[in-house]
N, C-alpha and C positions, 0 to 999 in steps of 0.2 A: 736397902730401900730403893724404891723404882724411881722415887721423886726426891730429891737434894735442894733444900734452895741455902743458898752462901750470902748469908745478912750482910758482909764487908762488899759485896760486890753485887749485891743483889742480882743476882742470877739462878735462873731456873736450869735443873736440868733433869728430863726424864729418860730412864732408862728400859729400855726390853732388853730381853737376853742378847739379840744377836746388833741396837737398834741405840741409837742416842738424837735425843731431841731438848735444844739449849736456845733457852731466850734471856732476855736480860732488861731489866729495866735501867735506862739509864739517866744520866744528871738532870733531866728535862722533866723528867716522868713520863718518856714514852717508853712501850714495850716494843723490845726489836728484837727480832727474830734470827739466832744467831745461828743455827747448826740443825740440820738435819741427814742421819745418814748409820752410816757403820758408827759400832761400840767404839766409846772414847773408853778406854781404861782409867780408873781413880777406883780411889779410898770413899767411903761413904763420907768421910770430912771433908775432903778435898776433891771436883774435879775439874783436870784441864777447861781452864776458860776459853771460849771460841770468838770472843770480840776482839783478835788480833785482825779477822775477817773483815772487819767497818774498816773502812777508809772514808777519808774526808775530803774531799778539796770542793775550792770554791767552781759552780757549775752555773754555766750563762743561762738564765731565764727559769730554773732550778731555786722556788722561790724558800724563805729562811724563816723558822718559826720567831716571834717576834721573844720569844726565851732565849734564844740563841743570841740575845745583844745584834752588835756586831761581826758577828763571826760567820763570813760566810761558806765556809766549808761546811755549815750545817745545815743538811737540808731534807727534809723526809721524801720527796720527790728521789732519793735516789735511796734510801738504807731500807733496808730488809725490814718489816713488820710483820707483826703478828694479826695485827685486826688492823688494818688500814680505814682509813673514814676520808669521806667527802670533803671537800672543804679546810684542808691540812696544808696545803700547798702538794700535796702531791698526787699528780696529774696521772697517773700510769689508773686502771681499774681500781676502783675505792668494793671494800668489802661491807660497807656500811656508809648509808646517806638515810639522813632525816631533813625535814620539812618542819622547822621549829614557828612556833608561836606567832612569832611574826614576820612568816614566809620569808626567811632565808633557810637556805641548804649550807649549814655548815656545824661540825661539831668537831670536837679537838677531845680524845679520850685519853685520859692517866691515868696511871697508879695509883689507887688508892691502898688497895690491901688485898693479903690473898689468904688462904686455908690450904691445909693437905690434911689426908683425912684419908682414912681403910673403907677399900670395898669403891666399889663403881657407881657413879652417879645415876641416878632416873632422870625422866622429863614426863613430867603429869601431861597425860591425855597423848603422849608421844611413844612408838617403840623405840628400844635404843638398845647397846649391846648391855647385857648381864653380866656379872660374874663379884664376885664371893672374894677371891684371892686376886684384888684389882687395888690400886690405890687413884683418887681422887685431887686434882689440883685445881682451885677455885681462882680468878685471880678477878678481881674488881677496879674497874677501868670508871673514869665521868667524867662528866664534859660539865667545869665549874660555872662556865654560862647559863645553860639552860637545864641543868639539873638530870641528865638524861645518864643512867646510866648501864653498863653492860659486864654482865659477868658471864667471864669465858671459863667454859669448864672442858678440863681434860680427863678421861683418862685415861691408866697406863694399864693395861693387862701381860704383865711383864714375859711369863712363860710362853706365850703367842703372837710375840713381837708388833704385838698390835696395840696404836694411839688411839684414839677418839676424841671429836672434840665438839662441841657445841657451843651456846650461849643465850642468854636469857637476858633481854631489852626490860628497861623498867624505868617510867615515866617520873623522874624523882623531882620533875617542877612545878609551878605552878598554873600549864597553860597545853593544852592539846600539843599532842605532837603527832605528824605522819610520819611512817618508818614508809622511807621506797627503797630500800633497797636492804637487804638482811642477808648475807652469806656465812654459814656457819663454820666454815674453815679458810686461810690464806696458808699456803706456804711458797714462801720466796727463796730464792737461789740465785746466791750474790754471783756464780759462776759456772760455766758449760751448758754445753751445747745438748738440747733434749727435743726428745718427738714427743708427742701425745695419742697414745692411744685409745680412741674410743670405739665405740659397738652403735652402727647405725643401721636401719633396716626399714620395713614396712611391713604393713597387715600379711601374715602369712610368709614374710623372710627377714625376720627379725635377725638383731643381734651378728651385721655382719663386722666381721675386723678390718679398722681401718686406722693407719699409722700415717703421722704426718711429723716434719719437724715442725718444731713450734720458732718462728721467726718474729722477724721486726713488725710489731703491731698486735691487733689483739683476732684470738677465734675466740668463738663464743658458740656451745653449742649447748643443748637440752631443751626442752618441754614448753609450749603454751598450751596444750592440750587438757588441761586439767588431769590426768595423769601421768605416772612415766611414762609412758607411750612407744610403739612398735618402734618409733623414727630413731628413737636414741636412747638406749640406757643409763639412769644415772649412775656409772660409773665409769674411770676411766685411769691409764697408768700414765705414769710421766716416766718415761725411759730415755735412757743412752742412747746416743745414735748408734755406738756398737751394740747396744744389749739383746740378745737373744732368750732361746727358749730357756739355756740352760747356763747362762751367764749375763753378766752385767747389775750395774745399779738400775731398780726401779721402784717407782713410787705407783702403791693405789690407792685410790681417795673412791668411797663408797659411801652414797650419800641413803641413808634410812629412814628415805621419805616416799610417798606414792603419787604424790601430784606435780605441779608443776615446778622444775629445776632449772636451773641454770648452772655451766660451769665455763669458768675464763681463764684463757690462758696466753700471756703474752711476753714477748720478748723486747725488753725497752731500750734505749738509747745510747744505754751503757752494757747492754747484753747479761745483761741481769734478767729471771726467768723468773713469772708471778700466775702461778698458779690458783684456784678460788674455786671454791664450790658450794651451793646453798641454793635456797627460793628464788625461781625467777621474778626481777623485778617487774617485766609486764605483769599486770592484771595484781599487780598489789601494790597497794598503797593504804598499810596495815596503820590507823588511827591508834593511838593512845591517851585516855586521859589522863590525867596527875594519877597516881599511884597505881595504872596500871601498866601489866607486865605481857612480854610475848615472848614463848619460849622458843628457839631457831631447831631445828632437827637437825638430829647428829650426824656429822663423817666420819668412818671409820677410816683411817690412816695404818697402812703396813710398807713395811722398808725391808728389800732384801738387796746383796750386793750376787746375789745366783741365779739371775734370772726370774722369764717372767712364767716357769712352770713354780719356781719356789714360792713367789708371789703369790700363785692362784691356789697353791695348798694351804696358804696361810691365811686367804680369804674365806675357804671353806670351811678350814677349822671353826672359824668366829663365828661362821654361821651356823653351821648345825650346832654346836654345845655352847652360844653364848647368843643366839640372836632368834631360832627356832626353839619353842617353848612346847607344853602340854605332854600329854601322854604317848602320840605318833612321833616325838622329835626323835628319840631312838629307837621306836621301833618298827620290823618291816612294815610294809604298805601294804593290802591287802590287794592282787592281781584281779584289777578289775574290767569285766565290758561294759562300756557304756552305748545307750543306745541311738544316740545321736547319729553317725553314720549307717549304721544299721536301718531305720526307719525315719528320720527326720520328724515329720507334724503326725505321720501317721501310724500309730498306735492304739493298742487299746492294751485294759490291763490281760488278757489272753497272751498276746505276742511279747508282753514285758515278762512275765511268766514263762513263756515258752522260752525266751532269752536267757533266764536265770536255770529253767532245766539243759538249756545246752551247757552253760557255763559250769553246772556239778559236773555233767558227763565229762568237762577237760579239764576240771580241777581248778579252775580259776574262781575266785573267792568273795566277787560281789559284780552285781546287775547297776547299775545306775540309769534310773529314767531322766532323760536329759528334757530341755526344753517342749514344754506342748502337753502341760498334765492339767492345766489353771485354765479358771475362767473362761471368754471366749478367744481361743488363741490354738487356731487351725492353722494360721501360717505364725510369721513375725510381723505382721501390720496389727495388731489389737490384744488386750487383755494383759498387759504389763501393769503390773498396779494391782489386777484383781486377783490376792495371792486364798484364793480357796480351788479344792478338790473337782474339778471336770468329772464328777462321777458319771456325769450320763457316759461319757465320752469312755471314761476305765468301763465300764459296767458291774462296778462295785462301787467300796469303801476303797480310800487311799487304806486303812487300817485290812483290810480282809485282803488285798494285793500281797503286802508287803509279807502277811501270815503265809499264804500261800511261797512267796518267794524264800524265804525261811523255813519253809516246811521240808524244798531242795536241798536242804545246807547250805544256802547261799546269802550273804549278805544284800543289804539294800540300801541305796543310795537316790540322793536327788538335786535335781538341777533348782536351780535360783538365779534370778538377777532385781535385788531388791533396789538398788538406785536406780530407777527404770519405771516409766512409766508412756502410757501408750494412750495418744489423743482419745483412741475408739477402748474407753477404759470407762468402766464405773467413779474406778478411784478419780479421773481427771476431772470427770463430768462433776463429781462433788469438789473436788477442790482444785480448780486449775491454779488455781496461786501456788501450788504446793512443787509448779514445776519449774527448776530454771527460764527465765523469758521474760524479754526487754519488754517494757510495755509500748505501745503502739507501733511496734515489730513485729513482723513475721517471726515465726522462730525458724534455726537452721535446721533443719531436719536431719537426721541417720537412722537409716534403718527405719525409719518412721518412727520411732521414736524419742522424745523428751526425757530430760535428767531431771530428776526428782531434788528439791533442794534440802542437803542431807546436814547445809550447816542448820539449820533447825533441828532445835530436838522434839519439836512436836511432831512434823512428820516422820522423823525417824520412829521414833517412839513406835506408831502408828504402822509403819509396815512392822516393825520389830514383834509385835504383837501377832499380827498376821503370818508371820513367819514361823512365830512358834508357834500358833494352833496347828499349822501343818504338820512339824515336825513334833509332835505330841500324839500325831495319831497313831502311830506307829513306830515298829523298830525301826529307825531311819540312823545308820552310822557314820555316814557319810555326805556329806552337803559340798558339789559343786557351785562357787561362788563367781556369777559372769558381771559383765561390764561390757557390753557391746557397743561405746562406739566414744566418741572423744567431745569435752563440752565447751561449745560455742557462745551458747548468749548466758553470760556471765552476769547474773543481775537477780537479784533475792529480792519479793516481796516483803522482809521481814531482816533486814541486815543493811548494813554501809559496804557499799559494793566492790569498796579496796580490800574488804576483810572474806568476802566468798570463796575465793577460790581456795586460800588456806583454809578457813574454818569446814569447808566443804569437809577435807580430806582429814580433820581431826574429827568430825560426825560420821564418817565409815570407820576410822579410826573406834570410835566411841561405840559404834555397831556391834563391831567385829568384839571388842573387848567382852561386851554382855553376852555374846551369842557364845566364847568360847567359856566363859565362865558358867552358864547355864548348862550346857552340853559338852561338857570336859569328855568325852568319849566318843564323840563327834567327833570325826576327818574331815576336816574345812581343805579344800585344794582351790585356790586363788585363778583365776581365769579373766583376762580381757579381749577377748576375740583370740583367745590365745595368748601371747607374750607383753603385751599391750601395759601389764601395770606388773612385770617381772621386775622385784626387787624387794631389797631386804626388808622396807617397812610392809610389807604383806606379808613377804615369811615371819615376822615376828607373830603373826596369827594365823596365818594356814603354812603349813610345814612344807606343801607342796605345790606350785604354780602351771597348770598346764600350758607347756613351753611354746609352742606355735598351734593356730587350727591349721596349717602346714602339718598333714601326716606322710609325707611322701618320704621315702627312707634316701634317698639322696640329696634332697632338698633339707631334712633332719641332720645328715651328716655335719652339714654348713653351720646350721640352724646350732645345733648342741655344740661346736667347736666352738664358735664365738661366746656362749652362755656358760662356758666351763672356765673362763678368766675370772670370774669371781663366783659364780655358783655351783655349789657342789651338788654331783649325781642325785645322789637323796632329794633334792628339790626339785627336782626338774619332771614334768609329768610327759609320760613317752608312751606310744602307744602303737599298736600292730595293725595297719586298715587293711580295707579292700583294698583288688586293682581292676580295674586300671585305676590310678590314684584318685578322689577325686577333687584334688584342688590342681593337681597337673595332670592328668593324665598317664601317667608315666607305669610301667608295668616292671616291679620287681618281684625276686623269688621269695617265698614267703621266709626263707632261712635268713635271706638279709633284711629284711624288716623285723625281723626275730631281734638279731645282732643290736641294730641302730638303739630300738626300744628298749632292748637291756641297760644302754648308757644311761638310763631314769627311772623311775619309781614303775612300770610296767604295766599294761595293759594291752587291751583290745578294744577296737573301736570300729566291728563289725557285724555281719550277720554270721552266726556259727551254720547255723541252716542250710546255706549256701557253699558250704565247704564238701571238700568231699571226704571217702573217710581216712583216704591217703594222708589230707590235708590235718582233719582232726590229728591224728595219729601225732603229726608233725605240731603242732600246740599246745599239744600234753608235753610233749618232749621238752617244747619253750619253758614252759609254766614248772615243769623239776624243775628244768636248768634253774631260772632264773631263781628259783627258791633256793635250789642250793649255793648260787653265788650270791645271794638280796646281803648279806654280811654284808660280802667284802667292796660288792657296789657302793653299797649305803657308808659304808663307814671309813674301806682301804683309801690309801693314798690314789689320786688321780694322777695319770702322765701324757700329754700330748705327745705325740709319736710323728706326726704329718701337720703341713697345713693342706686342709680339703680344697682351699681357694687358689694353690699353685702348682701340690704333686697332683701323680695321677693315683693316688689313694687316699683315702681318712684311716688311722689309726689312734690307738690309742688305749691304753690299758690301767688295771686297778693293782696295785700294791702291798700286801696285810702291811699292818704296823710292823710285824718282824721281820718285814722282807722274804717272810717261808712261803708265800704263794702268791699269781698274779694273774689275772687274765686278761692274754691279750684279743683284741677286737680289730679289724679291719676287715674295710670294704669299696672294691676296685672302684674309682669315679671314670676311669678310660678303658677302653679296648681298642684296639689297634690291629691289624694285619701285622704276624711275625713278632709279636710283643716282647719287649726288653724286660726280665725279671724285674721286680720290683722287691728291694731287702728293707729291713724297716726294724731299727736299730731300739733294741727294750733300754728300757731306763728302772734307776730303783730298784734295782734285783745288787744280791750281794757279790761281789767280784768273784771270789772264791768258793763260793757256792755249785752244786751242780745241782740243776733243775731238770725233772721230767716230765714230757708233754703228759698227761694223765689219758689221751686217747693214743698216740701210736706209742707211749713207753719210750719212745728216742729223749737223749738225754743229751742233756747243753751245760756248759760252764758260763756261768751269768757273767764273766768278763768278758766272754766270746758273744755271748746274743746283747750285750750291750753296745760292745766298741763293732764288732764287723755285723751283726743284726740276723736276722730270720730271712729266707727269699719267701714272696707268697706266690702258691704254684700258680701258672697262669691256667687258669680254664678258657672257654670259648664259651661264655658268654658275660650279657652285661650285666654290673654289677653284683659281682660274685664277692661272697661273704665267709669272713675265717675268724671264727673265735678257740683261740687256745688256751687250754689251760693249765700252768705250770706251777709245779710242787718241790720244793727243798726236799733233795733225796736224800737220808739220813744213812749214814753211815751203820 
């Protein structure tokens, strides 16, 4: 069993294969958080208890719950918890604060009762992880004052060493209550010394790696932005000060939500380590009446004592086969152009077509019309909102394009950005209530455009309609889904304004659900300026994310390292541009933007036109390759080889499950006068094994390209690109 609970001692303990995680209710009725880490060995009857770990003594100004009598070596200001709350006496980050009846902030949550139960918990109107061969731990906390109560849910996905947990808030009194504060995971560490790793960035350089120790006091990093947003992902590892790529203990907590987060992490007075992750408390202040309920979105939790590459295969796994759904979660992607750098506003359906016959001539497998096909929308200042066909503009049918585009053998795809609305818009002009905006405010502007308020389901409803008259006109298989810009004036005509910003992101939530259930054979790929809303509660409905509008294959190298700590290749959307770049400038050979692009689901994001036929030649080439690797991309094990942010290369290569084949990827970030070899040590291959390069035939012993590495030849020029690919030669 994955879940044990011992009635003598009332203690919880959950198990994964390599993983043990122990709390315990104790004489008070609080839950305390006793163990997190490496497999404790036991019997399914019996296991090792971990509350030798509490200590007690009396601690000056460390205040004593009034159950404790006189005893004051008890004090929750100092023991490990599971959910921590406000108003406890304990002063370190509280994971829960409410705002009861009559304005006090304080609640005291117990034991009441718990379940275990087969198979993984859901959360209505929320993604969460899936799986079938999962087991389920309930456990029911309340606060006997005010009637409030909380049920924390685990669970345990035992063969993929991964926890989960959430919880679900429920008004059990008799009198309004405001929740400010709702984090859906705590875990505490009664001892040693840890850094935190999180992924910080901006529009266009997402997702950079950044390691700090976690000391005396609190960091607090994630989201007011109303989405995950370019600045910070929500996720993040709690590591060893010694833990490396390929050792150590570390923790990842991966939070399966798309809007605003928050996560805390601090080191208190006794060096004790409290990590938290959930809803940012700005911008909510989520009301409840008597009997109603708010369900928290879930963290997934994985434990490895091997580092943080074992870690990031163990993130991936949950996601593609427990967190990406539909009919695309296993299979290839279809190598698309899109037209966006290609043409920008200026198009017609002629040069979309002409796009899609370059696209048969190099075997790439669908056209995507990006932004500039609607209403009136010549540039991006107007016609967001008016989701019908620009036929003067195509000089046809969206339906007689798409025939034609299919007539090449080639697939057809279309841009959207349905929370989006544009002042110089039909839709605003009829309903300006319908946009986020303070009343007797300006609103902030981006991009010139207004957020559409999507916790309504009338206006949802409303573009949703619109969106499918679109997509009913034709073969349309694919739908890029954008989000251009981040939302400022937080304020619903038609809502209590501590409930918007959440309710927001369960009405794109609520979008997203109908439009994959209607269009099960629709390719939804997730887009916010690019990396802007990368994270798991969007892969639970588009399988794919387009990773940065950062296409520069050196600025990607960056960009894809830091986004490979919990998202695996198959979700990541990667593409081949023009040069000189155009978001840097920068000029690389098309062989290494080939490389970079292959680390994710693959594309093109130019004009084929414009090539020459040297060039075509060399894209055909791309487009086998990538088709004959798209397996072992999508599915093989991933291995970090480099950090891009301190050698002078990115590497990094794919694995099969059997260890029989692997390809490795690197590409030079320096050049130098007289340059020093550069060797770059494989991983994941079997010691004993002999592998051959499948292009020069030279053969390697996978303990030898493991421990002493590959040299990569130095060329004379910048940024030179080396993809190999090696084969278990069988005897």
């Amino acid at each position: 069993m994955a879940i044990i609970y011992e009635r003598k001692t009332h203690i919880f303990t959950l198990h994964t294969e390599h993983s043990t995680y122990q709390m315990k209710v104790d004489a008070f009725g609080y839950l305390l958080h006793l163990y997190y880490g490496g497999r404790i060995p036991g019997s399914m009857e019996s296991v090792p208890s971990m509350d030798y770990l509490l200590t007690y003594y009396d601690r000056g100004f460390s205040g004593n719950p009034s159950a404790a009598g006189l005893d004051r070596t008890y004090s929750l200001d100092v023991l490990p918890q599971e959910y921590p709350s406000l108003g406890t006496g304990d002063f370190r980050g509280s994971a829960f604060a409410v705002r009861n009846g009559d304005g006090s902030e304080s609640c005291s949550l117990h034991y009441v009762s718990h379940k275990i139960g087969k198979g993984k918990y859901s959360l209505e109107g929320l993604p969460a992880v899936y799986a079938e061969e999962a087991q389920t731990l309930e456990i029911l906390l309340e606060d006997s004052v005010s009637g409030i109560q909380v049920r924390l849910l685990y669970g345990v996905l035992e063969k993929e060493d991964i926890i989960t947990r959430s919880a679900i808030v429920w008004n059990g009194g008799s009198r309004k209550i405001v929740v400010e504060k709702a984090l859906s995971a705590c875990v505490d560490f009664v001892s040693g010394e840890y850094d935190l790793i999180s992924f910080h960035g901006r529009h266009a350089m997402e997702r950079n790696f950044q390691r700090k120790p976690i000391d005396c006091g609190s960091q607090v990093l994630g989201s007011r932005r109303g989405t995950s947003s370019h600045q910070c992902n929500p996720a993040v590892i709690v590591a060893g000060r010694e833990t490396g790529e390929d050792g150590g203990d570390c923790y990842g907590m991966m939070f399966v939500y798309s809007g605003n987060f928050m996560c805390e992490a601090e080191r208190d007075q006794f060096g004790q380590t409290r990590v938290m992750m959930g809803l940012q408390s700005d911008l909510f202040h989520y009301p409840l009446q008597p009997g109603e309920a708010l369900a928290l979105p879930e963290v997934v939790l994985g434990y490895t004592g091997s580092g943080l590459g074992e870690l990031s295969r163990m993130f991936h796994g949950v996601i593609r086969n427990h967190i990406c759904r539909g009919e695309y979660r296993d299979r290839i992607r279809p190598v698309l152009l899109n037209s966006w750098e290609a043409s920008y506003f200026d198009f017609n359906a002629d040069t979309i077509c002409a796009l899609a016959e370059s696209a048969a001539e190099l075997g790439i497998d669908m056209v995507v019309m990006d932004d500039g096909w609607f209403g009136k929308r010549e540039d991006d200042n107007s016609g967001l909102g008016d989701w019908l066909v620009n036929e003067k503009k195509l000089g046809c049918t969206l339906g007689e394009m798409i025939a034609r585009i299919n007539g090449c053998g080639v697939k057809f795809g279309i841009w959207i950005e349905p929370e989006m609305v544009s002042e110089d818009s039909d839709l605003y002009r009829e309903h300006p209530d319908w946009a986020l905006r303070i009343p007797g405010r300006e609103p902030v502007r981006s991009r010139n455009q207004l957020v559409l308020d999507f916790s309504r389901e009338e206006v949802r409803n409303y573009v949703f309609d619109r969106i499918c008259e679109v997509l009913e006109q034709g073969n349309v298989e694919y739908v890029k889904w954008d989000m251009n810009r981040s939302i400022a004036d937080v304020y619903s005509a038609r809502n209590d304004q501590g409930k918007v910003a959440y309710d927001y992101v369960i009405g794109v939530y609520d979008f997203l659900e109908k439009l994959v259930r209607r269009y099960p054979h629709i390719m939804i790929e997730g887009c916010s300026g690019g990396g802007g809303r990368f994270d798991a509660g969007m892969l639970y409905y588009t399988p794919q994310i387009w990773c940065s509008d950062n296409t520069d294959a050196v600025d990607r190298v960056r960009i894809q390292y830091g986004t490979s700590f919990f998202y695996p290749a198959s979700t990541v959307g990667a593409h081949v541009s023009a040069v000189p770049n155009h978001q840097t400038g920068r000029r690389t050979c098309l062989h290494t933007r080939g490389v970079v692009a292959m680390a994710g689901t693959f594309g093109y994001e130019l004009d084929p036109g414009k090539l020459s036929e040297e060039e075509k030649e060399e894209v055909r080439e791309q487009v086998r390759q990538f088709k004959k690797h798209a397996p072992l991309i999508y599915h093989g094990d991933y291995y970090r080889l480099s950090d891009p942010f301190r050698d002078a290369f990115g590497a990094w290569m794919f694995v099969s499950e059997d260890r029989s084949s692997a390809l490795l990827s690197a590409v030079m970030l320096e050049i130098h006068g007289n340059m020093p070899v550069q060797y770059v040590r494989l991983k994941g291959l079997k010691p004993e094994a002999v592998y051959e390069d499948a292009r020069s035939h030279q053969c390697y012993l996978g303990a030898a390209l493991m421990n002493a590495g590959l040299p990569l030849p130095v060329r004379l020029e910048e940024y030179a690109a080396y993809q190999i690919e090696l084969n278990e030669k069988k005897n």
